[in-house]
N, CA, C and O atoms as a GROMACS GRO file, in nm:
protein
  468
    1UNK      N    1   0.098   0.045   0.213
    1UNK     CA    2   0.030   0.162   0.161
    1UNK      C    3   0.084   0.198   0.023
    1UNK      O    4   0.008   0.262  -0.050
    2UNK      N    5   0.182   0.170  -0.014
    2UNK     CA    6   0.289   0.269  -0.141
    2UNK      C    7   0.230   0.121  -0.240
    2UNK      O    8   0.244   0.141  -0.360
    3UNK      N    9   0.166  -0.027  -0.204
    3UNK     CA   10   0.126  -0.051  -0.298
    3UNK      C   11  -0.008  -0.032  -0.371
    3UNK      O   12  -0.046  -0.056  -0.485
    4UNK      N   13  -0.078   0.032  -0.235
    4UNK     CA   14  -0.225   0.069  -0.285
    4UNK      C   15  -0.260   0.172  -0.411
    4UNK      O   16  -0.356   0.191  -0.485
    5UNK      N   17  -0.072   0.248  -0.384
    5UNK     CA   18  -0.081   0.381  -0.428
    5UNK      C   19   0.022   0.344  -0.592
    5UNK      O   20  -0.027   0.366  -0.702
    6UNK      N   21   0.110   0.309  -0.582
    6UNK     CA   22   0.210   0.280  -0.705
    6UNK      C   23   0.180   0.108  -0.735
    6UNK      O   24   0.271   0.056  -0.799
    7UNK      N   25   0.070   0.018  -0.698
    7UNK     CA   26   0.083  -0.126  -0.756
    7UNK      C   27   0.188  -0.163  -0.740
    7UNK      O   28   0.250  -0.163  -0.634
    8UNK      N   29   0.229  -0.208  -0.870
    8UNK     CA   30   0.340  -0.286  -0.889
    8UNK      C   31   0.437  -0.242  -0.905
    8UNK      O   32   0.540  -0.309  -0.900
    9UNK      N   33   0.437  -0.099  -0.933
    9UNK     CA   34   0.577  -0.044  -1.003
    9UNK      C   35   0.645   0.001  -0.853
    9UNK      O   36   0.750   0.060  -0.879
   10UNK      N   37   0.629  -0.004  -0.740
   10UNK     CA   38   0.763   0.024  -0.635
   10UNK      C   39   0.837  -0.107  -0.609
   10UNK      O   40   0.944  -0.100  -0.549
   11UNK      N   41   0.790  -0.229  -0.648
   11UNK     CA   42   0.830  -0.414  -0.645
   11UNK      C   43   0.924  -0.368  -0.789
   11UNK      O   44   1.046  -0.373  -0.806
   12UNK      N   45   0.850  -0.336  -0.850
   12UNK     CA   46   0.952  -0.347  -1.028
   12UNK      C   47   1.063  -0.219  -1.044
   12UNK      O   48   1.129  -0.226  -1.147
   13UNK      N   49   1.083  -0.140  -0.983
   13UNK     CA   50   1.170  -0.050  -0.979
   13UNK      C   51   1.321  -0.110  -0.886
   13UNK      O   52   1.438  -0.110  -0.925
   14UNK      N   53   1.259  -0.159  -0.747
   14UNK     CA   54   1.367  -0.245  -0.664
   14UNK      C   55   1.436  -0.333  -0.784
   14UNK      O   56   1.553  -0.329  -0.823
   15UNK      N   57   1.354  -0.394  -0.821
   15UNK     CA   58   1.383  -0.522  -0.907
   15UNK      C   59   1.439  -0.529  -1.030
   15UNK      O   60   1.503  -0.622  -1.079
   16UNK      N   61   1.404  -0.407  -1.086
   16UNK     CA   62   1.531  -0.350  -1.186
   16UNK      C   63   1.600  -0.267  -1.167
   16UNK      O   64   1.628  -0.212  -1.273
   17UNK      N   65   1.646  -0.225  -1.088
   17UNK     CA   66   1.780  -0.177  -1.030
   17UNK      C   67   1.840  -0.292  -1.015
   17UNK      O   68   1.937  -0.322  -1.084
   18UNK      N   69   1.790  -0.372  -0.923
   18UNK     CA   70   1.888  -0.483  -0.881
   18UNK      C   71   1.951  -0.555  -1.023
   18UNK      O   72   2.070  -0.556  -1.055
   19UNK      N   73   1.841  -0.613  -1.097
   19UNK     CA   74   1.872  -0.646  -1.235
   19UNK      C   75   1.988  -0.562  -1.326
   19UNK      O   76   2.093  -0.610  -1.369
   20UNK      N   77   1.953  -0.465  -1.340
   20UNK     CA   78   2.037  -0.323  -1.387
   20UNK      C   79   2.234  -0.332  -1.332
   20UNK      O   80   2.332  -0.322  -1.405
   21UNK      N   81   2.229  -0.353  -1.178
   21UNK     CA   82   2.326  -0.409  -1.151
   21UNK      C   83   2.386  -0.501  -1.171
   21UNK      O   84   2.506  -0.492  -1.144
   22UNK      N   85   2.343  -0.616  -1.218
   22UNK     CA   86   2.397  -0.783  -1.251
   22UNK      C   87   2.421  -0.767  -1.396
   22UNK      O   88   2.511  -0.836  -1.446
   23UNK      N   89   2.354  -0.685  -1.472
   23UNK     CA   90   2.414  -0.719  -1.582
   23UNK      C   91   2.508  -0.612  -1.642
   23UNK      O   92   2.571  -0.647  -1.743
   24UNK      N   93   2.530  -0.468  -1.588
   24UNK     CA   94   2.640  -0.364  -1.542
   24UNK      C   95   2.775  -0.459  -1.550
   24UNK      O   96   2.863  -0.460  -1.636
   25UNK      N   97   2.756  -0.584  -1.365
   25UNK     CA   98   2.884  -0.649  -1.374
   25UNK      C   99   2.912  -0.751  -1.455
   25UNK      O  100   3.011  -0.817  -1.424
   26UNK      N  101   2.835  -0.793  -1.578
   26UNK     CA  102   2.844  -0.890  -1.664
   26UNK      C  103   2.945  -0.791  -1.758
   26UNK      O  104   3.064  -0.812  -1.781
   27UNK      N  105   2.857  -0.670  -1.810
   27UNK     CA  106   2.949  -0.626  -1.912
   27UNK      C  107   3.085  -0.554  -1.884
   27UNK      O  108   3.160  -0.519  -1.975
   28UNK      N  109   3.116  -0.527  -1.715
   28UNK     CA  110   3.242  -0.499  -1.675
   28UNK      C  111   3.327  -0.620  -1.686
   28UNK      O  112   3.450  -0.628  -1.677
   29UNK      N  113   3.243  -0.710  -1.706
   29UNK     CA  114   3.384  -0.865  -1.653
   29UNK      C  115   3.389  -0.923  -1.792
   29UNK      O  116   3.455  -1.027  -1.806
   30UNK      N  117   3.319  -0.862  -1.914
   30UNK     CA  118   3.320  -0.954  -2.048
   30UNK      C  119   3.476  -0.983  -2.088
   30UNK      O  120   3.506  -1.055  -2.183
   31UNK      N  121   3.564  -0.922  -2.010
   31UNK     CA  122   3.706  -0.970  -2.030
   31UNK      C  123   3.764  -1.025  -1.973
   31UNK      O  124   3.874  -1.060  -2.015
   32UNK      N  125   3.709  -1.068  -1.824
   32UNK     CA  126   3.734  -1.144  -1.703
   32UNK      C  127   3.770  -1.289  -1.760
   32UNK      O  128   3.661  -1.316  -1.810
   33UNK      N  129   3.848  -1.395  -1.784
   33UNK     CA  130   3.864  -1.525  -1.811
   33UNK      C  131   3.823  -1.587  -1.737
   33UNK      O  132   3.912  -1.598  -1.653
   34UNK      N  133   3.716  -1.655  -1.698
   34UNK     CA  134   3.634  -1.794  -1.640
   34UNK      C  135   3.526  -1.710  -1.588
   34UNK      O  136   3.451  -1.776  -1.516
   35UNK      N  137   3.490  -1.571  -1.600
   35UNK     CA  138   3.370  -1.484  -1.577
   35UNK      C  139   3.210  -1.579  -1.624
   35UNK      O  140   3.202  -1.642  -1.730
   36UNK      N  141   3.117  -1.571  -1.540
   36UNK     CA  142   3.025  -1.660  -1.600
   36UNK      C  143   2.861  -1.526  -1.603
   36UNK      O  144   2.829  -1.479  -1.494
   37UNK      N  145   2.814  -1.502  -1.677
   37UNK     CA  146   2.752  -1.428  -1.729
   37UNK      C  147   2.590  -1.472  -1.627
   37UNK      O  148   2.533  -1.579  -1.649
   38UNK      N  149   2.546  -1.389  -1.539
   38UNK     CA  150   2.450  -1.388  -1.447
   38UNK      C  151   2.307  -1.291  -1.508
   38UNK      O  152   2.304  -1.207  -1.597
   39UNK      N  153   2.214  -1.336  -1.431
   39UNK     CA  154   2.057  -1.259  -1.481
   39UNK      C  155   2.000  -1.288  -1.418
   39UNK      O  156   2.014  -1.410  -1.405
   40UNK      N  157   1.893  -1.231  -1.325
   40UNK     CA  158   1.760  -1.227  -1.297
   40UNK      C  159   1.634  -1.250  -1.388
   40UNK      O  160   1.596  -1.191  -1.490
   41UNK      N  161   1.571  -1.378  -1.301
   41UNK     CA  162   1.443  -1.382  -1.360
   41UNK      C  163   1.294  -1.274  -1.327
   41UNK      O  164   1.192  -1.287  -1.259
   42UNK      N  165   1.335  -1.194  -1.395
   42UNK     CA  166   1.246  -1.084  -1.327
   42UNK      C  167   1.098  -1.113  -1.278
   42UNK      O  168   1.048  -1.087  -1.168
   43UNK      N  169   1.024  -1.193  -1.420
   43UNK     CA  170   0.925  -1.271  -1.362
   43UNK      C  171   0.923  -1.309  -1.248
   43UNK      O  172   0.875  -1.231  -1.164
   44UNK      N  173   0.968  -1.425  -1.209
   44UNK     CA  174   0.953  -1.534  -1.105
   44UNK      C  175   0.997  -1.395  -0.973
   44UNK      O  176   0.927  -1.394  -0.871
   45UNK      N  177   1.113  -1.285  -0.986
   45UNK     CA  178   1.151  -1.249  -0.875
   45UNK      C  179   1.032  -1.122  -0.849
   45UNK      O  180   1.012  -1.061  -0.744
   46UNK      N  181   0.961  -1.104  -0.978
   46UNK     CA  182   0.823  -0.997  -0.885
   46UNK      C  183   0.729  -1.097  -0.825
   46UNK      O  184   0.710  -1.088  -0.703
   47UNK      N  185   0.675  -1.180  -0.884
   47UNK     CA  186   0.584  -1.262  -0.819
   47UNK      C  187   0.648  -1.318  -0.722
   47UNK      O  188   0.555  -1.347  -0.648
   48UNK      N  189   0.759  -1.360  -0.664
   48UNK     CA  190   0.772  -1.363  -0.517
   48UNK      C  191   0.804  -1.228  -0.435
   48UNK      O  192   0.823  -1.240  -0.314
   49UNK      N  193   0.810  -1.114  -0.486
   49UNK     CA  194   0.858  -1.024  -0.412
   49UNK      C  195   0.682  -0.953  -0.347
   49UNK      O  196   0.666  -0.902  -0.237
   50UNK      N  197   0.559  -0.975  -0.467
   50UNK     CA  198   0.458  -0.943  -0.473
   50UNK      C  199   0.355  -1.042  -0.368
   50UNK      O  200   0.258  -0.989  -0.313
   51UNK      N  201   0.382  -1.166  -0.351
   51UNK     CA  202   0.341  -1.253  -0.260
   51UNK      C  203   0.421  -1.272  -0.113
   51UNK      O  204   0.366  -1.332  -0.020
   52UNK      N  205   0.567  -1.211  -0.101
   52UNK     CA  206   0.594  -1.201   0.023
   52UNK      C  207   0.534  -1.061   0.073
   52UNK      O  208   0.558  -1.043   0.193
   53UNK      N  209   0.471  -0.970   0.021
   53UNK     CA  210   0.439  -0.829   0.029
   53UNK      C  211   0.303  -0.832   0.072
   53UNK      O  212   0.265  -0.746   0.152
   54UNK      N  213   0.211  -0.934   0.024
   54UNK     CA  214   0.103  -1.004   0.042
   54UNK      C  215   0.069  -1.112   0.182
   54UNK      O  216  -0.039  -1.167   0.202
   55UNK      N  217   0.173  -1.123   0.256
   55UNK     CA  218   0.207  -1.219   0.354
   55UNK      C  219   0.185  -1.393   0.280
   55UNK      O  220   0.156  -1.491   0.348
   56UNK      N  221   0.205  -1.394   0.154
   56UNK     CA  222   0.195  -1.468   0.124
   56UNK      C  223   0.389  -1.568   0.072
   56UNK      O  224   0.450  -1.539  -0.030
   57UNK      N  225   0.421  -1.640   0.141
   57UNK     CA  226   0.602  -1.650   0.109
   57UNK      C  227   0.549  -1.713  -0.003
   57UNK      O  228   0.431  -1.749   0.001
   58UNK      N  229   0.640  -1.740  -0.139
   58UNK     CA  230   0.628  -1.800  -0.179
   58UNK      C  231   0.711  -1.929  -0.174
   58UNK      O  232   0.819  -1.934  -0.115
   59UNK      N  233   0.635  -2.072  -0.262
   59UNK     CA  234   0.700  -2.173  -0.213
   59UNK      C  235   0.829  -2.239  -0.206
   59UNK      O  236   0.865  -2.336  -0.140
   60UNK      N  237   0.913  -2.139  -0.321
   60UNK     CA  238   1.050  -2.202  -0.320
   60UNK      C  239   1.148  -2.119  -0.270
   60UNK      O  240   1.266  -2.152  -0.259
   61UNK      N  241   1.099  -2.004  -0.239
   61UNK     CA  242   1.177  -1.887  -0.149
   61UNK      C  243   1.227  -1.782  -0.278
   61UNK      O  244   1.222  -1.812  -0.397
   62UNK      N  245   1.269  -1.669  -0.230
   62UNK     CA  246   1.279  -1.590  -0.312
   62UNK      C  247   1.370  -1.633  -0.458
   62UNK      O  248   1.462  -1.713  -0.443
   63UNK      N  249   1.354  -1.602  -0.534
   63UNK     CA  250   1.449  -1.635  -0.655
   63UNK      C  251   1.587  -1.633  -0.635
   63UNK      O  252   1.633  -1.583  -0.532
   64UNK      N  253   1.668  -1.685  -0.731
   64UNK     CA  254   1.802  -1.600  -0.730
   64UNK      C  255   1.864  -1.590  -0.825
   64UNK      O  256   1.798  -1.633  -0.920
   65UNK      N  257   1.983  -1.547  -0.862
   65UNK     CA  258   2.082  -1.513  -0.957
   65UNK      C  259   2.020  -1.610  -1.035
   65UNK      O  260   1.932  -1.673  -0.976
   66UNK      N  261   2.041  -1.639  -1.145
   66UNK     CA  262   2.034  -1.751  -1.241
   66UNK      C  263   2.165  -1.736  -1.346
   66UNK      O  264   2.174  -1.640  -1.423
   67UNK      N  265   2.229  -1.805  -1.341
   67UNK     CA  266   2.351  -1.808  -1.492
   67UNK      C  267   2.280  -1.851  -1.649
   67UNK      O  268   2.194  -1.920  -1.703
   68UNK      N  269   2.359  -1.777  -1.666
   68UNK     CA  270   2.271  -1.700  -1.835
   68UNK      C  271   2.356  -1.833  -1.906
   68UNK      O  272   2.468  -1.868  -1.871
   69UNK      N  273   2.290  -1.887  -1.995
   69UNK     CA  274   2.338  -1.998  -2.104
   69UNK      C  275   2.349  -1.924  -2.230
   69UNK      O  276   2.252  -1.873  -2.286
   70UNK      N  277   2.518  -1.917  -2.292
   70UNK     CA  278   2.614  -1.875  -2.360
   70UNK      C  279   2.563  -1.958  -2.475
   70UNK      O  280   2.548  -2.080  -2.464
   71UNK      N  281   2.535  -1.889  -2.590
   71UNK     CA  282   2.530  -1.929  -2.715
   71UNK      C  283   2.671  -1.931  -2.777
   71UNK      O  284   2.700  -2.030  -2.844
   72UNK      N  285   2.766  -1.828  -2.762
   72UNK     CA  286   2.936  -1.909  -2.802
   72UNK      C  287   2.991  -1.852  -2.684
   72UNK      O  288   3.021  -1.734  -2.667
   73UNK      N  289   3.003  -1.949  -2.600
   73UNK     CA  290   3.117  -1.902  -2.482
   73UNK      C  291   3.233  -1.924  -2.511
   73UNK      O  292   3.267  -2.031  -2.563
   74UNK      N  293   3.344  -1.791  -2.472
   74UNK     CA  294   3.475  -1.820  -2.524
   74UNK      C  295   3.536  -1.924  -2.462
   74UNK      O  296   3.475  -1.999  -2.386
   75UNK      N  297   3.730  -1.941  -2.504
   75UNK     CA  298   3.801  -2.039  -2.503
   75UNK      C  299   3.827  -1.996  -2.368
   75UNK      O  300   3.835  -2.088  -2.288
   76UNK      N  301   3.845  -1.860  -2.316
   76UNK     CA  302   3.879  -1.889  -2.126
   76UNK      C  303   3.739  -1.938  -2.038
   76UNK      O  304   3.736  -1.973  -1.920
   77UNK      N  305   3.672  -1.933  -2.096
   77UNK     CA  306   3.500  -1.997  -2.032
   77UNK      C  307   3.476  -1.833  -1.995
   77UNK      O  308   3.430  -1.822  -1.881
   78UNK      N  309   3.490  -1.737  -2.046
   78UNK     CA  310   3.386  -1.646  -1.991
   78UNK      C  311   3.282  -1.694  -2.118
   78UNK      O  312   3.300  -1.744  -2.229
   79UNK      N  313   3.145  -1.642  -2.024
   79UNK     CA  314   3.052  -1.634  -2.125
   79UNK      C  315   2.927  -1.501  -2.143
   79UNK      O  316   2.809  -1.491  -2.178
   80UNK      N  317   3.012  -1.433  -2.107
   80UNK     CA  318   2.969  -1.264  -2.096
   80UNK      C  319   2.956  -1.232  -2.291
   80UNK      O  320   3.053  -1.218  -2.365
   81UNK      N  321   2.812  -1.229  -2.333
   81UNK     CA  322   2.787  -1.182  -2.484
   81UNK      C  323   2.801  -1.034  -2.474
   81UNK      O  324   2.709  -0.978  -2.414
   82UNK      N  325   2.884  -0.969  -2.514
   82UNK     CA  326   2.860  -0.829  -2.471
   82UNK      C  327   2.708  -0.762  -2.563
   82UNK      O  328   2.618  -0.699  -2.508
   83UNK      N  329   2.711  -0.782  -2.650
   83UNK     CA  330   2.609  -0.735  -2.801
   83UNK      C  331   2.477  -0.806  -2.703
   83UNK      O  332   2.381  -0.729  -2.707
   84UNK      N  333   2.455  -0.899  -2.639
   84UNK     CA  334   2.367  -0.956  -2.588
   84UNK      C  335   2.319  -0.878  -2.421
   84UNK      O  336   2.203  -0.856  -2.385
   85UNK      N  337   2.429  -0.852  -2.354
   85UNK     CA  338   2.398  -0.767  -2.246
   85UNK      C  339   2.382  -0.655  -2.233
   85UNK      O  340   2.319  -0.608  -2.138
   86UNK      N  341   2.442  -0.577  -2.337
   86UNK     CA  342   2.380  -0.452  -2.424
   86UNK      C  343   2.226  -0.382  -2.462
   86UNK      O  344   2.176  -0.269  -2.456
   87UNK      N  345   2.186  -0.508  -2.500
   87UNK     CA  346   2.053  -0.496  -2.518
   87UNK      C  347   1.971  -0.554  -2.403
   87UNK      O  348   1.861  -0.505  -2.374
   88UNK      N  349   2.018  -0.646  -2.344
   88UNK     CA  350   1.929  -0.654  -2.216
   88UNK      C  351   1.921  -0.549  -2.139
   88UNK      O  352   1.817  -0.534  -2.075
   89UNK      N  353   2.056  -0.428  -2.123
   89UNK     CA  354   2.064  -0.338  -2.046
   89UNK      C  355   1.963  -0.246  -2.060
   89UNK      O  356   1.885  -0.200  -1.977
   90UNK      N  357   1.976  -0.225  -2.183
   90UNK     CA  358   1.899  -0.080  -2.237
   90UNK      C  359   1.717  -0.157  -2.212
   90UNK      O  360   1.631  -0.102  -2.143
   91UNK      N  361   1.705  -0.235  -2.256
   91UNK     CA  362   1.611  -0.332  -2.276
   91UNK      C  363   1.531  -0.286  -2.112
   91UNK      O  364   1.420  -0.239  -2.086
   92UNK      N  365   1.643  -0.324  -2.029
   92UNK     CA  366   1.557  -0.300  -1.850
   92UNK      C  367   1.561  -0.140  -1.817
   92UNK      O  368   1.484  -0.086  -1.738
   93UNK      N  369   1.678  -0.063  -1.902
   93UNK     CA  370   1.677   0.056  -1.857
   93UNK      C  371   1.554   0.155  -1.938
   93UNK      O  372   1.572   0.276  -1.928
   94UNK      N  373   1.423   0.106  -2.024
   94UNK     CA  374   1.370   0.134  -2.086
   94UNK      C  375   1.241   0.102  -2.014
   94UNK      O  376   1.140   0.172  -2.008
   95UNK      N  377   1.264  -0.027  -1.955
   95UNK     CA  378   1.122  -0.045  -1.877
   95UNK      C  379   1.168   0.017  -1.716
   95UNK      O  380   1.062   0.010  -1.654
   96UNK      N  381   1.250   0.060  -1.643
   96UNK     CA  382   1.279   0.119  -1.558
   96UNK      C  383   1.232   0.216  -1.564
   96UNK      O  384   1.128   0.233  -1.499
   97UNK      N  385   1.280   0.314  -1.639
   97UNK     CA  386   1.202   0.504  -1.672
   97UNK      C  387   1.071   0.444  -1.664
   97UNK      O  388   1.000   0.495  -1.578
   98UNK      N  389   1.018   0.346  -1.733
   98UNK     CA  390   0.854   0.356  -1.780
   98UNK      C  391   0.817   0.348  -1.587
   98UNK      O  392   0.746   0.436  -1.537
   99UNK      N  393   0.857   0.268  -1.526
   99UNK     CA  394   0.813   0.251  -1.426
   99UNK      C  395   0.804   0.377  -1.326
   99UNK      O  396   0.714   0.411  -1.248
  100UNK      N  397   0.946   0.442  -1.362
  100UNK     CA  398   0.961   0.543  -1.311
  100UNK      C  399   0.855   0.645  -1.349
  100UNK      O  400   0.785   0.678  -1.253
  101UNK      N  401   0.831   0.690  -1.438
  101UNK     CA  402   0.784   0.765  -1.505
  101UNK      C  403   0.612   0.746  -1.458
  101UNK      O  404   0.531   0.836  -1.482
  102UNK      N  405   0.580   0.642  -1.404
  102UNK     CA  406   0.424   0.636  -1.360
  102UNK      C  407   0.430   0.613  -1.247
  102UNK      O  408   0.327   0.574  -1.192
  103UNK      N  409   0.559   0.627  -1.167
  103UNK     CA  410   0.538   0.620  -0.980
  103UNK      C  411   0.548   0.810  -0.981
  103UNK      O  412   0.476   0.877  -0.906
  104UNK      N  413   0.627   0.858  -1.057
  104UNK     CA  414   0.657   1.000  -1.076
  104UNK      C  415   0.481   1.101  -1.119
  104UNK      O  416   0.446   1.204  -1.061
  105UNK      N  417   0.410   1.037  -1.219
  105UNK     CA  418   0.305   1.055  -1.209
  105UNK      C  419   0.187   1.086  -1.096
  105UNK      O  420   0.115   1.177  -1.054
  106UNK      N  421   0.224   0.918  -1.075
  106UNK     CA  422   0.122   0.921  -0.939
  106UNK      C  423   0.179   1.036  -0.826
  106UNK      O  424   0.078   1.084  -0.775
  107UNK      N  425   0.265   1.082  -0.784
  107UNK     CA  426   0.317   1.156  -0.693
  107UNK      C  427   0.254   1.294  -0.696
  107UNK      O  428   0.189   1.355  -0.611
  108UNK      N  429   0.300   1.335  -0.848
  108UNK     CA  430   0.178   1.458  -0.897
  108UNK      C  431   0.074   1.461  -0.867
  108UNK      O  432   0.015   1.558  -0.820
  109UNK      N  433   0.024   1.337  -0.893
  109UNK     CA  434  -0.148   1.355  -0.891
  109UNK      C  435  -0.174   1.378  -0.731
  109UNK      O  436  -0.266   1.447  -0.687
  110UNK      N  437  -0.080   1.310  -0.651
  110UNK     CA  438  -0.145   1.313  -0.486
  110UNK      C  439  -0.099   1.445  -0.457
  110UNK      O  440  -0.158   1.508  -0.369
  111UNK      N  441   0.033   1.516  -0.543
  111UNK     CA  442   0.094   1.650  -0.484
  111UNK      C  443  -0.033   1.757  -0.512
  111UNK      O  444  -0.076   1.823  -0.418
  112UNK      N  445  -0.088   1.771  -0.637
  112UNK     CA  446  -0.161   1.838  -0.684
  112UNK      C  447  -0.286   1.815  -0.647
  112UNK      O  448  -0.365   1.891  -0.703
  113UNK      N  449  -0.361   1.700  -0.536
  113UNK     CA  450  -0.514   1.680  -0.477
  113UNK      C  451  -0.453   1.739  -0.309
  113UNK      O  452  -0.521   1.795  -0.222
  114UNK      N  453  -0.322   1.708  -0.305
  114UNK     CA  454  -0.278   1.749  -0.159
  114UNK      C  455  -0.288   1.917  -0.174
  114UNK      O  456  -0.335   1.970  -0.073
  115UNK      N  457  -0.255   2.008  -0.279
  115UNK     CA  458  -0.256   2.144  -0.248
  115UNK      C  459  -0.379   2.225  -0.301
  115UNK      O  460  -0.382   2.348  -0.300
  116UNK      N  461  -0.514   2.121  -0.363
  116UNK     CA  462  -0.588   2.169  -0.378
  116UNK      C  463  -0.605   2.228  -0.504
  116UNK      O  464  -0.670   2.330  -0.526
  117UNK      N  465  -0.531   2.145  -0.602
  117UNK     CA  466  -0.528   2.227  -0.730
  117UNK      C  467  -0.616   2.186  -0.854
  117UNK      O  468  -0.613   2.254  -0.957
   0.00000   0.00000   0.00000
């Protein structure tokens, strides 16, 4: 029902939180020595989250972590870019509100047809 009502954005809110978290512990560990810098493919992980929701599994099973490829990974092998996870952060925490911001909508609109206004 909550997708008839919010689409896609209650799949993309899970899904950047979760995201939101992985790269949180990227930029806590950018000092970690042999730390390896992790990301979600958000793509690939709505369209399976949107086709298992669908009774449809998809065929390679849900996504997962993916390790992020380091343009200069340091000399202890972390490869946490901080300037790079920075902007991915803000980057998801920008399309998060948006998402938020139109499941928050829709809520109004049903609060305000629910009291007759």
């Amino acid at each position: 029902m909550s997708e008839k009502i919010f689409g896609i954005h209650a799949a993309a809110l899970e899904l950047r939180s979760e995201r939101m978290r992985v790269i949180a512990s990227n930029i806590a560990n950018a000092a970690t020595p042999g730390y390896k810098a992790r990301d979600v493919d958000f793509d690939k992980a709505l369209d399976a989250k949107l086709a298992m929701r669908a009774g449809n599994p998809p065929e390679f099973g849900e996504p997962d972590l993916l390790y992020r490829k380091s343009v200069m990974p340091s000399l202890d092998g972390n490869t946490v870019e901080l300037g790079r996870e920075q902007v991915a952060f803000a980057e998801n925490a920008l399309k998060y509100s948006a998402s938020l911001a139109f499941v928050q909508g829709k809520v109004n609109t049903i609060t305000r047809a629910l009291k007759g206004e």
